[in-house]
Structure formats: structure tokens, C-alpha cells
N, C-alpha and C positions, 0 to 999 in steps of 0.2 A: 601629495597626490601620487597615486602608483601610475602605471605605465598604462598607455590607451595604445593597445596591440590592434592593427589590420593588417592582414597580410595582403587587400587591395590595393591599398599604396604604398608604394616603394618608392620615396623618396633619394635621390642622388646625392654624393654630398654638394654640398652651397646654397645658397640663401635663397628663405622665399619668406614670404609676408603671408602669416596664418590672419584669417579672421574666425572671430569666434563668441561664443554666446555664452554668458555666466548666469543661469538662472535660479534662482531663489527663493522660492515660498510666491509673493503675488510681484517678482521685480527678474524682469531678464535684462542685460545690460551687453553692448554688441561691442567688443572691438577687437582690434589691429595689433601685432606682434612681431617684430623680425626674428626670425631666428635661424642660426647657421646648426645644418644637415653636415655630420662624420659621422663616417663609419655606418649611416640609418637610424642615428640618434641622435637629439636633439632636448632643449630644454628651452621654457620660457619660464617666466613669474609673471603671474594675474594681480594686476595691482589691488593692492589692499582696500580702493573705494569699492571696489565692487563684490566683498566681501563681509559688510558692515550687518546683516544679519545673521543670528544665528538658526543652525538646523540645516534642513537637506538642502544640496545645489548638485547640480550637475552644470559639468563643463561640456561643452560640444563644439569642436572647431569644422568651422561651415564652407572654409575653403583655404584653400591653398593656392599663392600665384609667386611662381619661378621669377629669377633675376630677370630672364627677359619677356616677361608680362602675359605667358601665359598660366592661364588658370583654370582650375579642376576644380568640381564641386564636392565638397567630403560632408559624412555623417558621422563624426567619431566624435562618444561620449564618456564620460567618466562620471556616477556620481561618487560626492565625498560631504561628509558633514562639516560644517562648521560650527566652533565649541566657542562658548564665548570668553574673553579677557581675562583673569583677575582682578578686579578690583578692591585697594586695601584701604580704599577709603571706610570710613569707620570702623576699622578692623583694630581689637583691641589686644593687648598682647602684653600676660602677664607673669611672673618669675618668681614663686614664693622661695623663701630664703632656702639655701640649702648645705650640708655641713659640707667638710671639706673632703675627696677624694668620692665625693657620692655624683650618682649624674642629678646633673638640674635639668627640671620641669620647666619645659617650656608650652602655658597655654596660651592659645592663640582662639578669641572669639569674636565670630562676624558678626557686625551688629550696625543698623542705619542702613545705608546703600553701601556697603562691603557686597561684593560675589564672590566668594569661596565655592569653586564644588564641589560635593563628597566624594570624597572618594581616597 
């Protein structure tokens, strides 16, 4: 995810507790994060349940509350797509013989419930 720039809030550095909304196609999912403020920058990870389908989400953190319990309400959104896994289940992968000092062919064909994406 890139950076969600406001220059309304100016966070100090130290700790506050973001809440925040991850919504996704017909699922928005609400929570809780600590994270430590240096230098006006900061970083969390959105847990991986709330990321389980694919396509557009937007992230939007709905508030922010300082170590000693006061709290501001924010609008800061980010969207980002989310691409789905690989999966190599039925993914078949074959090596026809080849002489020596030559490069070897390597084919690789998805096939059953394999997701390869093009590209």
C-alpha cells in the first residue's frame, strides 16, 4: 500500500490506537491497530483475514486516539487492489529432453484448480 498523505493531521511522535475500515466489493470489516508516530511516520499491517477477496478495497482509518485517551475523528482513504494467490495445485510441469550445453525448456501448464495469472 503507498502512503495516505493529509496534511490535516499532524501526528506527534508516540503511540495511538488507529481504527479503521477495510472494505471490499459487498464486505467492510472494522478494526483496531497500535502504532508508534517518528519523525510523522508510521506503519501498520492489515491482517490478512480481512483481505481474503480479490479486486478493489479501500482502506480508510476513521480515528485516531492518543496514549492519553483523547481522540479525533479522521477520513483518510487509500484504495489498492487485491490480486489473488497462486495456486499450483494441478499445475503440471514438463522437461523434454535436452542436448548438452543447450538451455532446457521448461513447460509449466495449469490445468484442474491451478491459478496461474497471465502475465
Amino acid at each position: 500500500m503507498t502512503d495516505i498523505d493529509n496534511s490535516a493531521i499532524e501526528l506527534k511522535d508516540g503511540t495511538y490506537t488507529i481504527t479503521y475500515n477495510l472494505k471490499s466489493q459487498n464486505n467492510v470489516q472494522t478494526e483496531s491497530n497500535t502504532i508508534t508516530v517518528t519523525g510523522g511516520n508510521a506503519t501498520f499491517v492489515a491482517s490478512s483475514k480481512l483481505v481474503q477477496i480479490t479486486g478493489a478495497a479501500t482502506l480508510t482509518i476513521t480515528e485516531i486516539t492518543a496514549g492519553d485517551g483523547c481522540t479525533i475523528q479522521a477520513d483518510l482513504s487509500h484504495s489498492f487492489t487485491v490480486t489473488p494467490r497462486p495456486d499450483a495445485a494441478g499445475l503440471t510441469v514438463d522437461i523434454p529432453a535436452t542436448c548438452e550445453s543447450e538451455p532446457v525448456v521448461v513447460n509449466l501448464t495449469s490445468g484442474g484448480d491451478a491459478i496461474i495469472a497471465d502475465g
